[in-house]
C-alpha positions in Angstrom: 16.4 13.2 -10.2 15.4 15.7 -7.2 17.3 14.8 -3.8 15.8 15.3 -0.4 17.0 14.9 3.3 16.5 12.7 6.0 16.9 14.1 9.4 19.5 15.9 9.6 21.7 15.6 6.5 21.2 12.2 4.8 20.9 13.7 0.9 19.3 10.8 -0.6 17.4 10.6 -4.1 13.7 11.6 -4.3 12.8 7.9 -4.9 14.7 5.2 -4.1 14.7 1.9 -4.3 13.8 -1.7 -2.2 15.8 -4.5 -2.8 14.3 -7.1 -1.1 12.6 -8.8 -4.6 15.6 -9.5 -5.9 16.4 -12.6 -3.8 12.9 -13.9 -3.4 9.7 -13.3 -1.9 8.1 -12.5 -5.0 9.2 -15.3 -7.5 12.6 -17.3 -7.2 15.7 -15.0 -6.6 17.1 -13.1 -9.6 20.1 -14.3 -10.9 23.1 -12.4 -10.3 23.6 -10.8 -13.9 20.0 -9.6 -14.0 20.2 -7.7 -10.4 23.3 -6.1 -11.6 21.6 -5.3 -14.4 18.4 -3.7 -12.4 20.0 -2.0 -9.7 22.1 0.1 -12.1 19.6 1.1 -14.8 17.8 2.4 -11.0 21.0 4.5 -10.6 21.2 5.6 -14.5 17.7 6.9 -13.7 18.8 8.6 -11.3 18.1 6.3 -7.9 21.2 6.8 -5.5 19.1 6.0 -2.2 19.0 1.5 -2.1 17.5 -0.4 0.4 18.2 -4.2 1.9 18.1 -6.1 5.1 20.0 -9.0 6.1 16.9 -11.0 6.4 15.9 -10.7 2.7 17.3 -13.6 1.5 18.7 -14.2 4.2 21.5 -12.4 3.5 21.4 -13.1 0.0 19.9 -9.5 -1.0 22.8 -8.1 0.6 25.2 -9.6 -1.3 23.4 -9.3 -4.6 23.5 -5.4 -3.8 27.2 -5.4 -2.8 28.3 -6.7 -5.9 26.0 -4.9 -8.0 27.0 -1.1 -6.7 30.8 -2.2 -5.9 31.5 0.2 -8.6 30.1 3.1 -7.9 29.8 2.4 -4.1 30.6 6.2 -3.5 28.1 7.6 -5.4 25.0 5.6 -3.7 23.1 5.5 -0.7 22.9 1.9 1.1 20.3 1.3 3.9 20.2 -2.0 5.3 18.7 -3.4 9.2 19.5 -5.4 11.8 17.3 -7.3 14.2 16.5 -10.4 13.7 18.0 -14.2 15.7 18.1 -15.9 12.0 19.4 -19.0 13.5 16.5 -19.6 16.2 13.5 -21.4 15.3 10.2 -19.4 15.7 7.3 -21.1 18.3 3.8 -20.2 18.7 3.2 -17.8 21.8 7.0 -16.9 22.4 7.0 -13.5 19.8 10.5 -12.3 21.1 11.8 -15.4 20.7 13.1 -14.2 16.3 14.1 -10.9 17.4 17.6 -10.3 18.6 18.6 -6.6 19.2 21.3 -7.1 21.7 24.0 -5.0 21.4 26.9 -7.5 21.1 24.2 -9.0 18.3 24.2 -5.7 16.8 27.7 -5.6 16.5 28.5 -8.9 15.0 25.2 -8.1 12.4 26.9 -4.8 11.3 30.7 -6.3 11.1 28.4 -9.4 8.5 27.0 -7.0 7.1 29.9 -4.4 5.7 31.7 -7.8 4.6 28.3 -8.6 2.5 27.5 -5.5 1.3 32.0 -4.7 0.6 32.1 -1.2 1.7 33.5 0.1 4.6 30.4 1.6 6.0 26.8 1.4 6.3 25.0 5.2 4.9 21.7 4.3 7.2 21.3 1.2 9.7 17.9 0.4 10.9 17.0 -1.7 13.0 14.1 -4.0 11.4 11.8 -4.4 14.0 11.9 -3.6 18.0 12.8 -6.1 20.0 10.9 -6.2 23.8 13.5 -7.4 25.0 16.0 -4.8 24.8 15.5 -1.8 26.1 15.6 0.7 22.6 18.0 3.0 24.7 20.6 0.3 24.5 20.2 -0.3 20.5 20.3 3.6 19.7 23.5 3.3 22.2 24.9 0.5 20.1 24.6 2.0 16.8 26.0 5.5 18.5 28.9 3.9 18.8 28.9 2.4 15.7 28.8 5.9 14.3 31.5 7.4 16.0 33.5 4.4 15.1 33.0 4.9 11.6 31.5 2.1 10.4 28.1 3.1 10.3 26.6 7.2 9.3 23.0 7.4 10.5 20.6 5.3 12.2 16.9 4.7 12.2 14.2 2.6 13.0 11.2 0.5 10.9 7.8 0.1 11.8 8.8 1.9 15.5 5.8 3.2 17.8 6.5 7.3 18.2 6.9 6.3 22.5 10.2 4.4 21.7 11.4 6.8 18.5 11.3 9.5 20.9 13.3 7.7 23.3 15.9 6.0 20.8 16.3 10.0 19.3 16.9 11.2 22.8 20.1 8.7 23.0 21.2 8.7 19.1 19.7 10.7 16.6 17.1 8.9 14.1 17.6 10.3 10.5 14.8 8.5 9.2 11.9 5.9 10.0 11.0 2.9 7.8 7.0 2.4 7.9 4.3 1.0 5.3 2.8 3.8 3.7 0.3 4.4 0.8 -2.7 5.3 -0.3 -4.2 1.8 1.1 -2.1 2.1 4.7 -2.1 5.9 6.6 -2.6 4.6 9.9 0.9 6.5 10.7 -0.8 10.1 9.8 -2.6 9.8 13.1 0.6 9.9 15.9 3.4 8.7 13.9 4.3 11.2 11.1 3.8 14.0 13.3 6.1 12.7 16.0 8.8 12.0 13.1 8.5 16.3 11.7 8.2 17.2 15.1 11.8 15.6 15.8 13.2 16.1 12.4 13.1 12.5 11.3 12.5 12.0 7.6 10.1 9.4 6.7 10.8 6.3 4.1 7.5 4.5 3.1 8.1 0.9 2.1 5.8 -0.5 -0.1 4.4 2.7 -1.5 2.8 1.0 -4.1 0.5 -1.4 -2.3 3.0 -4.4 -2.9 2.0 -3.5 -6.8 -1.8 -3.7 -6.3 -1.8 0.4 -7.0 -0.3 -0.5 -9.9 -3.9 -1.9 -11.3 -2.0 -5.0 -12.9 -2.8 -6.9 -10.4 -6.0 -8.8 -10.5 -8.0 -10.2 -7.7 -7.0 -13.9 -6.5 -4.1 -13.6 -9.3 -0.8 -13.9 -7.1 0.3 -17.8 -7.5 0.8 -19.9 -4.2 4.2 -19.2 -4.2 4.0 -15.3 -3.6 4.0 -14.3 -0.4 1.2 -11.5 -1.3 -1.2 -14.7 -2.5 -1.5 -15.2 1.7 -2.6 -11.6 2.4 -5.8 -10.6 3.0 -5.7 -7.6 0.6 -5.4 -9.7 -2.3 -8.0 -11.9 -2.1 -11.4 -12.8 -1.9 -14.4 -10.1 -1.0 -11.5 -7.5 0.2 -9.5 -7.8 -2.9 -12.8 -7.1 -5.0 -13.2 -4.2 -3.0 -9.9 -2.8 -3.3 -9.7 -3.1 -7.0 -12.6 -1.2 -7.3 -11.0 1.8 -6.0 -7.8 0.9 -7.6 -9.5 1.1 -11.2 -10.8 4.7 -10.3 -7.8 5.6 -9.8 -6.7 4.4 -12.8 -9.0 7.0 -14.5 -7.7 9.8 -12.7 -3.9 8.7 -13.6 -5.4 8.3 -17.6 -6.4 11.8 -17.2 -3.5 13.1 -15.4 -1.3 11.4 -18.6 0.2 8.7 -16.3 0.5 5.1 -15.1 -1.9 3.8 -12.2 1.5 3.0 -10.6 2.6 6.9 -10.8 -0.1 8.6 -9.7 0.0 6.6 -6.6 3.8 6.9 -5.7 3.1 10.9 -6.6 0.8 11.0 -3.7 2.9 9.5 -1.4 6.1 11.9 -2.8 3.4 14.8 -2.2 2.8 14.3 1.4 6.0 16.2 2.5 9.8 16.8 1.3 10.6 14.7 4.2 9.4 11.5 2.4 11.0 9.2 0.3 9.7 6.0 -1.0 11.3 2.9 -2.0 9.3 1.1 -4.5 10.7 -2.7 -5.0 10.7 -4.3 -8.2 12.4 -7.1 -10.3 11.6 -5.1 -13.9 13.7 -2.6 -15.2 10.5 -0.9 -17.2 9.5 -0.5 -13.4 12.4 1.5 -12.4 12.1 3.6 -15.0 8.6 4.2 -14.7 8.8 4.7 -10.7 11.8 7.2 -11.3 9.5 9.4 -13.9 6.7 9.4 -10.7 9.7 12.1 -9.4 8.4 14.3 -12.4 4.7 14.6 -11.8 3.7 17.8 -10.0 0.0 17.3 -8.2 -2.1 20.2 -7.5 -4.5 21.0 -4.7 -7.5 19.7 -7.1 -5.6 16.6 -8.1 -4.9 15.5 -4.1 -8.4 15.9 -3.7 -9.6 14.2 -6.3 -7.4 11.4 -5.6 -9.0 11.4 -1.9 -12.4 11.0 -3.0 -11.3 8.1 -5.6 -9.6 6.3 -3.5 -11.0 6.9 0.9 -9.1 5.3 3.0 -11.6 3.9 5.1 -13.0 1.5 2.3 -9.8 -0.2 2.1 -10.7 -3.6 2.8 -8.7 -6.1 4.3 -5.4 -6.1 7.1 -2.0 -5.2 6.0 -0.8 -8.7 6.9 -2.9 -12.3 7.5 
């Protein structure tokens, strides 16, 4: 597979891959033999660039990931983030209250975190989501000095506004930004992505594939209770009628095109700019290897505009979250 940069120098594989399935969120956690067994058929296909957080789990995807890659732990990419107060309960009107970005926080995360993972340093530390209650000058600080220390090579942020990646960059360089992007969620075309190529940042969409409803396999009102997707208003009801609709015409593009649904859709994302690189999750190794193959297919000028009138954004129904 194809490598590209983020920011600066981070040589990563064209497509890489998120790892937070593997310990829940979408079905009971794999087992420990079956995510060895999925995260290195990713790198046989060629994925190098892998993706956790200590919250996926928690901390179990972490773990999972550090024993799986322990072996070739030189020749891969590992992103993971920081951010979170796991041990503080959550309360109705006090939003801060989960986040913890502190830099003495940030520290003790990171130290966790390269003991979980068992490498010596982390290729790309984000932090997960910002935190009003530190001042993002102090966290790009924190992981500076992380940096120089050794322990840590780049830094970025996920789901950042471009006001505070401009100042985080000004203190410690971002090599890449984390943000939801697909054919069903381009609100970050307006401000966002141009801020990030105006810096230099590279961009890495999570969720490139819709949470798998690009994929066309997934049917209306068809995610069971205990899927965190069966709760979002994408998938169900009047919005998820509306958004299959558009998913099934771009099914018949992708049948023309000689591809999967799935494909065709991480293509477009992989065609927006050699500065992106998605991380399609999954818990199926037919998936990796079908996500990997998306790297292949070369989309021209008639094919992005055909998939634009298949698939407008503005008659995607339903919010990104309930």
């Amino acid at each position: 597979m194809q490598k590209r940069k983020l920011g600066d120098g981070l040589e990563v594989s064209m497509v890489g891959l998120g790892c937070m399935s593997i310990s829940g969120a979408y079905g009971p956690r794999l087992p420990q033999n079956e995510a060895d067994a999925l995260l290195r058929a990713a790198f046989e296909h060629g994925i190098t660039f892998f993706d956790t957080a200590e919250i996926y789990g928690p901390y179990l995807s972490e773990e999972m990931l550090g024993h799986a890659l322990a072996p070739i732990r030189d020749e891969v990419v590992i992103a993971t983030k920081f951010g979170f107060d796991l041990g503080a309960r959550w309360e109705p009107g006090k939003s801060s209250q989960a986040f913890n970005s502190k830099p003495e926080h940030i520290r003790e995360v990171c130290e966790a975190q390269l003991k979980r993972l068992r490498t010596d340093r982390i290729d790309l530390l984000y932090q997960h989501r910002v935190d009003p209650d530190v001042p993002v000058e102090d966290v790009a600080g924190t992981v500076g000095e992380l940096i120089r220390e050794g322990k840590v090579k780049h830094f970025g942020m996920s789901e950042a506004p471009a006001e505070l990646i401009r100042r985080a960059h000004a203190v410690t360089p971002l090599a890449a930004s984390q943000n939801e992007y697909s054919l069903w969620t381009r609100d970050i075309e307006a401000e966002l992505l141009p801020t990030l190529r105006e810096l230099g940042i590279g961009l890495v969409p999570f969720s490139p594939l819709g949470r798998g409803f690009l994929t066309g396999d997934i049917a209306p009102d068809s995610v069971p209770d205990e899927d965190w997707r069966s709760k979002m208003p994408r998938f169900t009801g009047d919005a998820a009628q509306t958004n299959y609709r558009l998913v099934k015409a771009l099914s018949s593009l992708a049948e023309v095109k000689g591809c999967t649904t799935g494909q065709l859709a991480l293509a477009w994302v992989l065609a927006q700019g050699d500065d992106i690189v998605p991380i399609p999750g999954t818990r199926r190794i037919e998936r990796i290897a079908e996500n990997a193959a998306a790297a292949e297919i070369v989309l021209s000028a008639n094919d992005l505009a055909a998939i634009e009138d298949a698939f407008p954004a503005a008659e995607v129904a339903g919010a990104r979250y309930g």
